[in-house]
C-alpha atoms as an extended CHARMM CRD file, in Angstrom:
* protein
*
       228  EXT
         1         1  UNK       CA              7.1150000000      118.8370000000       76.7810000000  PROA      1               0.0000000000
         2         2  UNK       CA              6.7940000000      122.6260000000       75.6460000000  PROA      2               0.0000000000
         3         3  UNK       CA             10.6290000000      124.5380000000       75.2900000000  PROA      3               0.0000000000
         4         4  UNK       CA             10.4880000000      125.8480000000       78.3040000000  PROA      4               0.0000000000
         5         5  UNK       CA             10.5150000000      123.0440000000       80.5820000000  PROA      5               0.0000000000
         6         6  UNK       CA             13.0160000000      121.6110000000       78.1820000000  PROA      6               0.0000000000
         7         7  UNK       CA             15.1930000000      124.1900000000       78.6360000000  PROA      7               0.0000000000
         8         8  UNK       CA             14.7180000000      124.2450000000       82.0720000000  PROA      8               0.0000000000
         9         9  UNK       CA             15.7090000000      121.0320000000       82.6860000000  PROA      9               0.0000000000
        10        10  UNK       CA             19.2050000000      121.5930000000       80.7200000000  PROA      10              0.0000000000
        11        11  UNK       CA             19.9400000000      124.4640000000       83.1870000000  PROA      11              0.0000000000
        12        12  UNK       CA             19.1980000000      121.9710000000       86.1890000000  PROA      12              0.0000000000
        13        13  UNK       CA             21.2080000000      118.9470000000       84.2020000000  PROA      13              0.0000000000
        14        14  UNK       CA             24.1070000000      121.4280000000       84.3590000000  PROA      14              0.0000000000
        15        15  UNK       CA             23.6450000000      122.6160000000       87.8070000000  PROA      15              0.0000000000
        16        16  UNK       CA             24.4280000000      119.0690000000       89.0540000000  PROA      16              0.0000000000
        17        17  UNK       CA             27.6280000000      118.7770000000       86.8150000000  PROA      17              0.0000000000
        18        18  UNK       CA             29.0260000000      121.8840000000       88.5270000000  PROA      18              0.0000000000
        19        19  UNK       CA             28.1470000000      120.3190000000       91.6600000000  PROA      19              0.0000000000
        20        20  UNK       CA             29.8330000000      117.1770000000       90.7950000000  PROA      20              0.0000000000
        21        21  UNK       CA             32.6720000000      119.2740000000       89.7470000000  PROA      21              0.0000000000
        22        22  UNK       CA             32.7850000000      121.1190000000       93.2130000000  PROA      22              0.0000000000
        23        23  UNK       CA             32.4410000000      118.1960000000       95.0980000000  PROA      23              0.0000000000
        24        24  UNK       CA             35.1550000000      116.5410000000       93.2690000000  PROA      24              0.0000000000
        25        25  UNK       CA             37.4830000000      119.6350000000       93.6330000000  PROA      25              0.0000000000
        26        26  UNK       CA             35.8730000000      119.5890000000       97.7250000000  PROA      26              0.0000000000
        27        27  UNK       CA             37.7010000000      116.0880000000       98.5970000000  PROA      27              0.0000000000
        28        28  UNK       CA             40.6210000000      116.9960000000       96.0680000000  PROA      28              0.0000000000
        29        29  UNK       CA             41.0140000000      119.8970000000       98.9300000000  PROA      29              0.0000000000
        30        30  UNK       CA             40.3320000000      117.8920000000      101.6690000000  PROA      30              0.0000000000
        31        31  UNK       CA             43.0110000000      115.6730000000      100.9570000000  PROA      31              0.0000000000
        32        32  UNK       CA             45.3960000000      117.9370000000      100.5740000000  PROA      32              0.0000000000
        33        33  UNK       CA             44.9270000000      119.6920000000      103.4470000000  PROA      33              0.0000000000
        34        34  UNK       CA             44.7640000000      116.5400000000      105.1960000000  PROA      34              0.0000000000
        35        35  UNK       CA             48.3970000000      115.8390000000      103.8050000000  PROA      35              0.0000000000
        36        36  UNK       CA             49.5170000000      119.1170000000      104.9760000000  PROA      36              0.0000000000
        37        37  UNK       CA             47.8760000000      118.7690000000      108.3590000000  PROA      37              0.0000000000
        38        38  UNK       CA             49.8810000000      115.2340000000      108.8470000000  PROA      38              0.0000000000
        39        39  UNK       CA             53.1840000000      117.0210000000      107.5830000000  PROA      39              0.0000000000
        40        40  UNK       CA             52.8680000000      119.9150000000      110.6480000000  PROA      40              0.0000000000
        41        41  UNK       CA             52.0780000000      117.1360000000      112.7330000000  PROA      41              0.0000000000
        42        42  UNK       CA             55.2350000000      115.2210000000      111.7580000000  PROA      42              0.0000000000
        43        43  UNK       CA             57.6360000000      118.5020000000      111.7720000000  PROA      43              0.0000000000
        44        44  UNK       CA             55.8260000000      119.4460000000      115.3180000000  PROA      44              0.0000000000
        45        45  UNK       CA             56.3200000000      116.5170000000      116.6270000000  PROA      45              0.0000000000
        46        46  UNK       CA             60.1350000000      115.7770000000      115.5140000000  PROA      46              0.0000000000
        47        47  UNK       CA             60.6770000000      119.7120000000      116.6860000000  PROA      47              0.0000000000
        48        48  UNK       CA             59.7820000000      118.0420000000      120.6720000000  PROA      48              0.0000000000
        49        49  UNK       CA             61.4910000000      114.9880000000      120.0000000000  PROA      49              0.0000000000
        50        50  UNK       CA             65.0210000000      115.8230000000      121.6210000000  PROA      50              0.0000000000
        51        51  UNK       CA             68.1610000000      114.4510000000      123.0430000000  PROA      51              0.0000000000
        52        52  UNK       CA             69.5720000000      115.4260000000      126.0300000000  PROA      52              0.0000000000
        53        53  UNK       CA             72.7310000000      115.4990000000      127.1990000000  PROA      53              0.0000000000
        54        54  UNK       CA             72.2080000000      112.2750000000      129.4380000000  PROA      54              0.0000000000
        55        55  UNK       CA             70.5530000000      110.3380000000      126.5270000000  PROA      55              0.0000000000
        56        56  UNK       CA             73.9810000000      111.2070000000      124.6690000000  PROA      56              0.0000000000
        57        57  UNK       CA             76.0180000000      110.1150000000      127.3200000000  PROA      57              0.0000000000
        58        58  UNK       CA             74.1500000000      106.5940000000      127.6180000000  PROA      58              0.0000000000
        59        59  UNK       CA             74.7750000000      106.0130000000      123.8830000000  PROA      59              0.0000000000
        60        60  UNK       CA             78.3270000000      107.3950000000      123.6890000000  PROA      60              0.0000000000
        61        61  UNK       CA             79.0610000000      104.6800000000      126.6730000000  PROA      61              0.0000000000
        62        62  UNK       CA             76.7720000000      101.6660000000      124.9730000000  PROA      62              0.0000000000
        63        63  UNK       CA             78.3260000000      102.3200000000      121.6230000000  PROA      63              0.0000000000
        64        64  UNK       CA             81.9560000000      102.0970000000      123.1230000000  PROA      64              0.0000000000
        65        65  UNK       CA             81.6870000000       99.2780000000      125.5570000000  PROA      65              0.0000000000
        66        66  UNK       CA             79.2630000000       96.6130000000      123.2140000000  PROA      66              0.0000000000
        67        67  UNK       CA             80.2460000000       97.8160000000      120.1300000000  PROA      67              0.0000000000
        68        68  UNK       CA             76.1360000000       97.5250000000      118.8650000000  PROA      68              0.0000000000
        69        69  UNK       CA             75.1040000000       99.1020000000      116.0450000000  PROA      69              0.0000000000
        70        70  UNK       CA             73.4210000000      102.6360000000      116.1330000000  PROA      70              0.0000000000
        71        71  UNK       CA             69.8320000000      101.7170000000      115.9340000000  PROA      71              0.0000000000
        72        72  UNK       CA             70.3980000000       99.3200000000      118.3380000000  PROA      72              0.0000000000
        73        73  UNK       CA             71.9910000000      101.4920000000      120.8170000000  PROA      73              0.0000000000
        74        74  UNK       CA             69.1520000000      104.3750000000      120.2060000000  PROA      74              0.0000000000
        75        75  UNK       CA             66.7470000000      101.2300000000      120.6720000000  PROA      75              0.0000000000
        76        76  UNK       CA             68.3140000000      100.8400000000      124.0190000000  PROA      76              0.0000000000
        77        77  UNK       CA             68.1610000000      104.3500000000      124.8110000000  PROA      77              0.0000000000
        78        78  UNK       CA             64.6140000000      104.2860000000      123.8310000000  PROA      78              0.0000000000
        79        79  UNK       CA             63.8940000000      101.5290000000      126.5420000000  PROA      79              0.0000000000
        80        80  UNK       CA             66.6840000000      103.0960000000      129.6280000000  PROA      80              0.0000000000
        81        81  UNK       CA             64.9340000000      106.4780000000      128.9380000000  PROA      81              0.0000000000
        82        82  UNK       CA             60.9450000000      105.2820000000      128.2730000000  PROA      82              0.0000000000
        83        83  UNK       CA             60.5950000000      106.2730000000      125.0500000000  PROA      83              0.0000000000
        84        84  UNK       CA             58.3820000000      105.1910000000      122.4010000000  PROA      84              0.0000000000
        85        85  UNK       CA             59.7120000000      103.2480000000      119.5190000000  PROA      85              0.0000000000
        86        86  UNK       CA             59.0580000000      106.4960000000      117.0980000000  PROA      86              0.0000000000
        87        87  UNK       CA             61.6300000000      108.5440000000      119.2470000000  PROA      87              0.0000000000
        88        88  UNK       CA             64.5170000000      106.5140000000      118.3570000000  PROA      88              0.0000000000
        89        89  UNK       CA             63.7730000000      106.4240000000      114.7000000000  PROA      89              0.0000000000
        90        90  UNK       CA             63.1220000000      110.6290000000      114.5200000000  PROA      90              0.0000000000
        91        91  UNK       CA             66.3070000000      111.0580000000      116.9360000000  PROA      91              0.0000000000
        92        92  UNK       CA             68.5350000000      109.4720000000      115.0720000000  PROA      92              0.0000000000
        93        93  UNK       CA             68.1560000000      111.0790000000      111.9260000000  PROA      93              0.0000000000
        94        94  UNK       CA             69.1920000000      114.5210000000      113.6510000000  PROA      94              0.0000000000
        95        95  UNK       CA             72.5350000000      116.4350000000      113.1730000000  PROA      95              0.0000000000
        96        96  UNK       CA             74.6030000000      116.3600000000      116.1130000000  PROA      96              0.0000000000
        97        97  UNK       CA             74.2330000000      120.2210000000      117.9200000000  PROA      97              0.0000000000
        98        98  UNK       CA             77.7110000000      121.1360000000      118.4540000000  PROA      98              0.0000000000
        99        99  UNK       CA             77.4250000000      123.0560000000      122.0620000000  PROA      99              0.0000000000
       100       100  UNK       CA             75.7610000000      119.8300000000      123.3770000000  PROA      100             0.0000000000
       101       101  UNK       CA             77.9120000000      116.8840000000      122.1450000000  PROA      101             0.0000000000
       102       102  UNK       CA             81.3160000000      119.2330000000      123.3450000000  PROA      102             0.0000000000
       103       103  UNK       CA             79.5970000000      119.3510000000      126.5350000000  PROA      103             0.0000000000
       104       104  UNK       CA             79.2690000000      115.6410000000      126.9280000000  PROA      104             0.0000000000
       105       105  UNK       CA             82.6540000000      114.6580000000      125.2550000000  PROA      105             0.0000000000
       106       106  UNK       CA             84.1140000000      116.9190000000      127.7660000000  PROA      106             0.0000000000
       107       107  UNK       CA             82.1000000000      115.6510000000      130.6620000000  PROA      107             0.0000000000
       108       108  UNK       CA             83.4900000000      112.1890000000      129.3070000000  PROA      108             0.0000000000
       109       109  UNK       CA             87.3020000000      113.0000000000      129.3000000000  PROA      109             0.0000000000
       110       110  UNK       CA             86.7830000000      114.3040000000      132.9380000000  PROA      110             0.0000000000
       111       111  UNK       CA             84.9140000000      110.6180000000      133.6290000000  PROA      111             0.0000000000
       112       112  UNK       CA             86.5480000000      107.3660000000      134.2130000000  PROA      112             0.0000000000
       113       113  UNK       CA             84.9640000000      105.4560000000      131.4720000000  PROA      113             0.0000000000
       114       114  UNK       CA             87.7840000000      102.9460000000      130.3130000000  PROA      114             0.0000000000
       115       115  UNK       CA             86.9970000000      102.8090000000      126.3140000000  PROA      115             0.0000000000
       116       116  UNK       CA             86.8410000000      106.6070000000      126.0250000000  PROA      116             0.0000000000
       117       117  UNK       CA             89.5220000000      106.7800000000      128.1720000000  PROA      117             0.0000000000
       118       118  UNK       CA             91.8190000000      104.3190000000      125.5150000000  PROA      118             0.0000000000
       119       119  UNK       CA             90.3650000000      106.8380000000      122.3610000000  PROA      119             0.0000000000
       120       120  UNK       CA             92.0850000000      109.7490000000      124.3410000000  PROA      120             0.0000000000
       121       121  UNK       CA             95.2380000000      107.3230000000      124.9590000000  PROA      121             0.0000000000
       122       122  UNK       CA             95.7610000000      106.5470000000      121.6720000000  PROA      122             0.0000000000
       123       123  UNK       CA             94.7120000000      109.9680000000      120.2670000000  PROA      123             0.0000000000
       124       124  UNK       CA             91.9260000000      108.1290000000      118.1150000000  PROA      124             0.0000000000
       125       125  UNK       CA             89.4440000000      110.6810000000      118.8960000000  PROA      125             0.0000000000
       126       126  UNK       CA             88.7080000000      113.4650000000      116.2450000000  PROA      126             0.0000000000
       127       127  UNK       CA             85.8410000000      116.1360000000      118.0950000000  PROA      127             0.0000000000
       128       128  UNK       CA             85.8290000000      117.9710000000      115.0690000000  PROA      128             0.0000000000
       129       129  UNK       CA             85.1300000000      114.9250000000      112.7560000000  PROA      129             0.0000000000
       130       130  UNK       CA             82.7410000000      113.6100000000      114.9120000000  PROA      130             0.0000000000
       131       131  UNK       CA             80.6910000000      116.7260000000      116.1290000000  PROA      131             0.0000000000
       132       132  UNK       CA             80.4130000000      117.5580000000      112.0940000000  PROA      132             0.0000000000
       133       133  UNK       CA             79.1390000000      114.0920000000      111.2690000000  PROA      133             0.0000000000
       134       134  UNK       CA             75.6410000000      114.0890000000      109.0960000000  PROA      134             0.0000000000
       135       135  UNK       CA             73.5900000000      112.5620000000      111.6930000000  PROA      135             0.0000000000
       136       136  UNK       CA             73.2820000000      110.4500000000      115.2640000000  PROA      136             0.0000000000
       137       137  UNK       CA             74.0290000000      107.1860000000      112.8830000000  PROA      137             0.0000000000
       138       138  UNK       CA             77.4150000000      108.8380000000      111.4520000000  PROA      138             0.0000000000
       139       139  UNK       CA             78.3060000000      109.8740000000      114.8080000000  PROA      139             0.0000000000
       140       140  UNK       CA             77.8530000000      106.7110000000      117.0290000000  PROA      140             0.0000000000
       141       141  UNK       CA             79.5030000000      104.6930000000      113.3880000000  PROA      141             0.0000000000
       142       142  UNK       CA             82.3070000000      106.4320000000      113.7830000000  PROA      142             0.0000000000
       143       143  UNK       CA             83.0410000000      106.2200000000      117.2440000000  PROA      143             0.0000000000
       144       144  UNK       CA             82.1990000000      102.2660000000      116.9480000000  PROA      144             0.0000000000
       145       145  UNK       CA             85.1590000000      101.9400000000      114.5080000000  PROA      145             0.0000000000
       146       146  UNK       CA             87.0080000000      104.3200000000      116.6570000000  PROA      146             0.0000000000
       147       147  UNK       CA             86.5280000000      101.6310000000      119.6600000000  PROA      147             0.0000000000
       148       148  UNK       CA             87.4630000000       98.5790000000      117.8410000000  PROA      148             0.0000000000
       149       149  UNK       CA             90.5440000000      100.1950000000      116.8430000000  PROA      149             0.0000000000
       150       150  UNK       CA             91.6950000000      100.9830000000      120.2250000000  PROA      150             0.0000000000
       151       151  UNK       CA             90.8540000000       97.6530000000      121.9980000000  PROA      151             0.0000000000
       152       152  UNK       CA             93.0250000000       96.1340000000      119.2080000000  PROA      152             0.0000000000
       153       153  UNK       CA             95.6030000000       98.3910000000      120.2620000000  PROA      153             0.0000000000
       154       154  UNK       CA             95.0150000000       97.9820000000      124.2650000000  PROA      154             0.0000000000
       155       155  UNK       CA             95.4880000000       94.0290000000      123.2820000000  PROA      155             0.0000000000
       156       156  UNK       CA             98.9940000000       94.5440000000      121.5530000000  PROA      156             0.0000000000
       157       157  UNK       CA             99.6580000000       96.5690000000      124.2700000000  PROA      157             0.0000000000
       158       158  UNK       CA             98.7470000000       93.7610000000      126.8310000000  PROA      158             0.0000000000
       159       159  UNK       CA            100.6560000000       91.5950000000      124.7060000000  PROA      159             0.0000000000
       160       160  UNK       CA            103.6810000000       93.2080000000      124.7800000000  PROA      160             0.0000000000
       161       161  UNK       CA            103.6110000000       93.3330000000      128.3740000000  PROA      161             0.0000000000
       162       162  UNK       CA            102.6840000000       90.4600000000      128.8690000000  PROA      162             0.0000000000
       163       163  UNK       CA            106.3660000000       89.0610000000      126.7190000000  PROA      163             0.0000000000
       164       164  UNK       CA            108.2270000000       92.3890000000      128.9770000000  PROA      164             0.0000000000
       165       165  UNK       CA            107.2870000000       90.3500000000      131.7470000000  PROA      165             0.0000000000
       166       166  UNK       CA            108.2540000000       87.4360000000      131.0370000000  PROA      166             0.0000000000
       167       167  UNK       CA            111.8110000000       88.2180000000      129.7150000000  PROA      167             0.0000000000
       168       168  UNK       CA            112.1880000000       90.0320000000      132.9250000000  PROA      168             0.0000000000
       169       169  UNK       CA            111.5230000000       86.9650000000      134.6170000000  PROA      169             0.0000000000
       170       170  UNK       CA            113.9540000000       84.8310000000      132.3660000000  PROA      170             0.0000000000
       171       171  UNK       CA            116.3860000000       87.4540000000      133.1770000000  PROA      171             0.0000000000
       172       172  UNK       CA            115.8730000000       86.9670000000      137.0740000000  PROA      172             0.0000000000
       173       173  UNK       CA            116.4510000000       82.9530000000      136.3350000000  PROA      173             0.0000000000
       174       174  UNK       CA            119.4520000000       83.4880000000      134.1300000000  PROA      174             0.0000000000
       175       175  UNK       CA            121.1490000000       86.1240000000      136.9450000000  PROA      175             0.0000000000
       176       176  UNK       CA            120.2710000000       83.1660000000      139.3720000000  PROA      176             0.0000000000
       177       177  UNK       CA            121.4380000000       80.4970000000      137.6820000000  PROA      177             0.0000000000
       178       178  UNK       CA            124.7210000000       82.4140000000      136.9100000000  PROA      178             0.0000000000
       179       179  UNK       CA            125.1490000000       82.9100000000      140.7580000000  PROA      179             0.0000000000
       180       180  UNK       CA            124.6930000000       79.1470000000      141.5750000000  PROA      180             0.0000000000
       181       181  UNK       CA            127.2640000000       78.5660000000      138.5610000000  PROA      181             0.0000000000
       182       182  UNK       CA            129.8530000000       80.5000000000      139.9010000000  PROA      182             0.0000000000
       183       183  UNK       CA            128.8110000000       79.3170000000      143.8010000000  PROA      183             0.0000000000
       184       184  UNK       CA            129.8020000000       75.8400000000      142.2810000000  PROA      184             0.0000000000
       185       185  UNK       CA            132.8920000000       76.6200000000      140.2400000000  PROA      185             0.0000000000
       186       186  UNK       CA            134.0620000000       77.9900000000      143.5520000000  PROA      186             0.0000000000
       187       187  UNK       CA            132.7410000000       74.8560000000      145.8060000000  PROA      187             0.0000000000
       188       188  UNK       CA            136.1770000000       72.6150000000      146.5840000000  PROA      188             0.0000000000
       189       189  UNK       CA            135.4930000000       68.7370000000      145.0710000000  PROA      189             0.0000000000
       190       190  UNK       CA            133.7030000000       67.4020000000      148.7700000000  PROA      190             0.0000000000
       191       191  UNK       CA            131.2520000000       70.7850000000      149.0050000000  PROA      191             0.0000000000
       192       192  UNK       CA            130.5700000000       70.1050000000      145.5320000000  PROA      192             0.0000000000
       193       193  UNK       CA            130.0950000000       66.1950000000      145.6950000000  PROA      193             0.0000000000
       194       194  UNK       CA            127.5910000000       67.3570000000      148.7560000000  PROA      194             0.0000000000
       195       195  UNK       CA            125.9200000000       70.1420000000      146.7140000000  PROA      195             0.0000000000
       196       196  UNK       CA            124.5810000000       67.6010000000      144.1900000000  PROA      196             0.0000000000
       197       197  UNK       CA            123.8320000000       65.3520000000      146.2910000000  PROA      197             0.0000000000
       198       198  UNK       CA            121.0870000000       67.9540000000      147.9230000000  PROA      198             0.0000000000
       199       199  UNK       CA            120.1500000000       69.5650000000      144.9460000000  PROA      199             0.0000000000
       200       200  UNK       CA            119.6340000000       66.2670000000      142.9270000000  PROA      200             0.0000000000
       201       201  UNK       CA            118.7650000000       63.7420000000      145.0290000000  PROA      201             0.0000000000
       202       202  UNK       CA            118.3760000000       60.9370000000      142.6320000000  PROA      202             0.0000000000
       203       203  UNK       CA            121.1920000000       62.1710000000      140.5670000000  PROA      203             0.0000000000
       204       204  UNK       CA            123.2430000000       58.0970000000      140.3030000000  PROA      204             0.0000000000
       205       205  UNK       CA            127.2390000000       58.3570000000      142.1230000000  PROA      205             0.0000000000
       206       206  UNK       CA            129.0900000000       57.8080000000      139.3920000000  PROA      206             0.0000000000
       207       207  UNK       CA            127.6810000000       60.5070000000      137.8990000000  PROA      207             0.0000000000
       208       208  UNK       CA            128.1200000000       62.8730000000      140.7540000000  PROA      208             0.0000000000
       209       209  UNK       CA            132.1860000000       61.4240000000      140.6730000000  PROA      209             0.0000000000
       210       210  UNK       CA            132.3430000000       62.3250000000      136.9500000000  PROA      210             0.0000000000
       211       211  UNK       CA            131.2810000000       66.1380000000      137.8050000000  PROA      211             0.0000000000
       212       212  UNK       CA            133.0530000000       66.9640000000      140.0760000000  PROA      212             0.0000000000
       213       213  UNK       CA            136.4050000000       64.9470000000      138.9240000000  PROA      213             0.0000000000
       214       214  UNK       CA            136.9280000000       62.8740000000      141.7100000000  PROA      214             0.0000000000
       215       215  UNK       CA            136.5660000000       58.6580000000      141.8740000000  PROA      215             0.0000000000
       216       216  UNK       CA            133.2930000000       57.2080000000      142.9140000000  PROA      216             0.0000000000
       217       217  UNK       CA            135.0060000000       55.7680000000      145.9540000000  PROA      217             0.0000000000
       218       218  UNK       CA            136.2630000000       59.5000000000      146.8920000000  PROA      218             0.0000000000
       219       219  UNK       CA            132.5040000000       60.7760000000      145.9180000000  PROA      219             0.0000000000
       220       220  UNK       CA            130.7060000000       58.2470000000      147.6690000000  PROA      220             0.0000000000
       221       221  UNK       CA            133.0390000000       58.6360000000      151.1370000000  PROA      221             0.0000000000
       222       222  UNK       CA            131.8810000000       62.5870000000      150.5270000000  PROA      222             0.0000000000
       223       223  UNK       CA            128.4130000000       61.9920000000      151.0880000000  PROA      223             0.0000000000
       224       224  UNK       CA            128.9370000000       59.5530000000      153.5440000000  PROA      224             0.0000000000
       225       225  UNK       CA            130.5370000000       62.0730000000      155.8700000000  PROA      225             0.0000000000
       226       226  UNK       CA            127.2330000000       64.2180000000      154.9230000000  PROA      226             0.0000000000
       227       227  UNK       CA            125.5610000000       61.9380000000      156.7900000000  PROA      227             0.0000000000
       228       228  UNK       CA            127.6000000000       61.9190000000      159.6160000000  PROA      228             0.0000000000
């Protein structure tokens, strides 16, 4: 093989490496902008994933009333509202956006819902805590805890009543047995005799004598006239 072909075949040997090379460098590129292609995607996609204000409102109310956790409640959401699985997991990552979760904290204080109601009755509820929490997770955590606290509270509450009531009815019985005491401390020895004798009908004579301080023959001719 004369020098010339020689040499031209080392040009053409190193031709191919730079190919290689290129090539190499080609899917290197490729990749990445395959990478940054699937990152736009992601950040497009998470900029259309929203919450509105009635999606709020259904997971201020689940949170409150079952107590579940926050992925379960957005899981919920995801299923009342049709959305796909990927929704809940992007949406709950967010910050909360202050103008919207006033909006719907207000539009629950105007609403009759009985668990948000008791956070406003025992001034659990913090907006500015709450509105400045780090995400969706933070925010429903903290008004689960927020919850529990305040149906502990409604039961003492209940409790508490409930014993008000019934000292108030041991106070009726007490005023009424105090009447009927001093009705009988006023009754004369046959009206008493007689008063036994229809309040306690089993109550034995002699005993009946023995109250009222007269002699079972006295006691028993009493009665007897009752039954006249």
């Amino acid at each position: 093989m004369d020098e010339g072909t020689t040499s031209l075949r080392g040009e053409l040997s190193r031709l191919f490496g730079e190919l290689s090379s290129l090539n190499k460098s080609a899917s290197a590129v490729r990749a990445s902008i395959s990478l940054l292609n699937i990152e736009i995607s992601e950040r497009e996609g998470a900029e259309k994933q929203t919450l509105t204000n009635e999606q709020l409102y259904y997971l201020i109310s689940v949170v409150l009333e079952t107590g579940v956790p926050a992925s379960k409640a957005f899981a919920l959401c995801a299923e009342e509202f049709n959305k796909p699985e990927v929704w809940a997991k992007k949406v709950i990552r967010y910050s909360p956006i202050k103008e919207q979760a006033e909006g719907v904290l207000s539009q629950l204080e105007r609403g009759s819902n009985f668990y948000f109601q008791s956070l406003l009755k025992y001034k659990l509820l913090n907006k500015r805590k709450l509105i400045g929490s780090s995400d969706y997770r933070a925010f429903l955590k903290l008004l689960k805890e927020w919850s529990k606290i305040s149906q502990a509270l409604a039961n003492k509450d209940a409790e508490i009543e409930r014993l008000n009531s019934l000292v108030e009815g041991l106070e009726t019985e007490i005023i009424k047995k105090d009447k009927s005491l001093q009705m009988v401390k006023d009754l004369k020895p046959k009206e008493h005799a007689i008063f036994l004798r229809n309040e306690y009908k089993d109550m034995p004579l002699t005993q009946i004598a023995k109250i009222v301080g007269v002699s079972r023959q006295t006691a028993s001719k009493y009665i007897s006239d009752l039954s006249r």
